[in-house]
N, C-alpha and C positions, 0 to 999 in steps of 0.2 A: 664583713658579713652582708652588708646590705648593698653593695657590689654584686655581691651572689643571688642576691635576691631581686637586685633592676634584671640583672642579664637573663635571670630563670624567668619572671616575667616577659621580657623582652623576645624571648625564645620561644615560649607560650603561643602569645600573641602572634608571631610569625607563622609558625606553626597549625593553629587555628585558622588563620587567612589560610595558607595554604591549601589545607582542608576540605575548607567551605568553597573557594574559588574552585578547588577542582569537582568536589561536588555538583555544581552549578555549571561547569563545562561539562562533566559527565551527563546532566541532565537534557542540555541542549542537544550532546550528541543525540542523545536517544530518543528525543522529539526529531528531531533531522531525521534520523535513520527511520521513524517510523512513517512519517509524511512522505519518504521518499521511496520505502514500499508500496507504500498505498498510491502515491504517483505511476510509479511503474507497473504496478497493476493495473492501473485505472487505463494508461495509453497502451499496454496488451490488450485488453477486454477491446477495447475499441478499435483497434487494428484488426484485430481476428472475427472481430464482428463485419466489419470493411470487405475482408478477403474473404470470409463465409457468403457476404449476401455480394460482392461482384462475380465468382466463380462460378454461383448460381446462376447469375443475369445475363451472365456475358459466353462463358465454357462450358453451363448446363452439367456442372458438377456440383454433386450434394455438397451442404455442407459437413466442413471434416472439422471445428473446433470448437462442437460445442460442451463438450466435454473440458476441454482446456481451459475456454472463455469460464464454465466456472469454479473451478482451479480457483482461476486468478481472480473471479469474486469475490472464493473464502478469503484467500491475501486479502483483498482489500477492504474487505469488510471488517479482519481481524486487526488490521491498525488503522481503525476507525474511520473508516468509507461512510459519505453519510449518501443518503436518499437520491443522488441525483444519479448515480451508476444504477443502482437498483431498476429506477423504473427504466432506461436502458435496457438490466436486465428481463425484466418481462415484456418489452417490444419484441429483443430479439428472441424471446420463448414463446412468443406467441407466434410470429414468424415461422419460425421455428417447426412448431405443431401444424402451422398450412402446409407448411415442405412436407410432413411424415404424410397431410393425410393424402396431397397430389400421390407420392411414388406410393400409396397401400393401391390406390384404387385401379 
């Protein structure tokens, strides 16, 4: 009987570790996965900001992704983008508002 009772311990024990290890891998993944949205966000916003304001400077074509660029704001804001994309974001919105009022006038 107390055979039965090391090994059902024993089995416990394993089983518990198992658990909790995976637990705690499950976690890191999904820190991973979030940092790495919010990465890939953050080098879109800035790429499409790049190719908005050279296509302007350079081929005197509006820009086409401001709409997209913030898309991938909400992404990056949604797994935790802190303040330094943002004011990004309102350079290129301000930008942005010279462009509309040049082609109104």
């Amino acid at each position: 009987m107390a055979e039965i009772i090391i090994a059902l311990i024993g089995a416990v024990t394993t089983i518990f570790t198992i658990v909790w290890q995976s637990r705690k891998t499950n976690q890191k993944l999904d820190e991973h996965k979030t940092a790495s949205a919010r990465n890939d966000a953050k080098q879109s916003i800035l790429q499409m900001m790049v190719e908005d304001k050279v296509d302007y400077h350079l081929n005197h074509k509006l820009p086409e992704n401001h709409t997209r660029i913030h898309e991938e704001y909400d992404v990056y804001h949604e797994n935790g983008g802190n303040g330094l994309m943002t004011k990004k974001m309102l350079e290129y919105d301000e930008w942005y508002k010279q462009i509309e009022k040049q082609i109104i006038k």
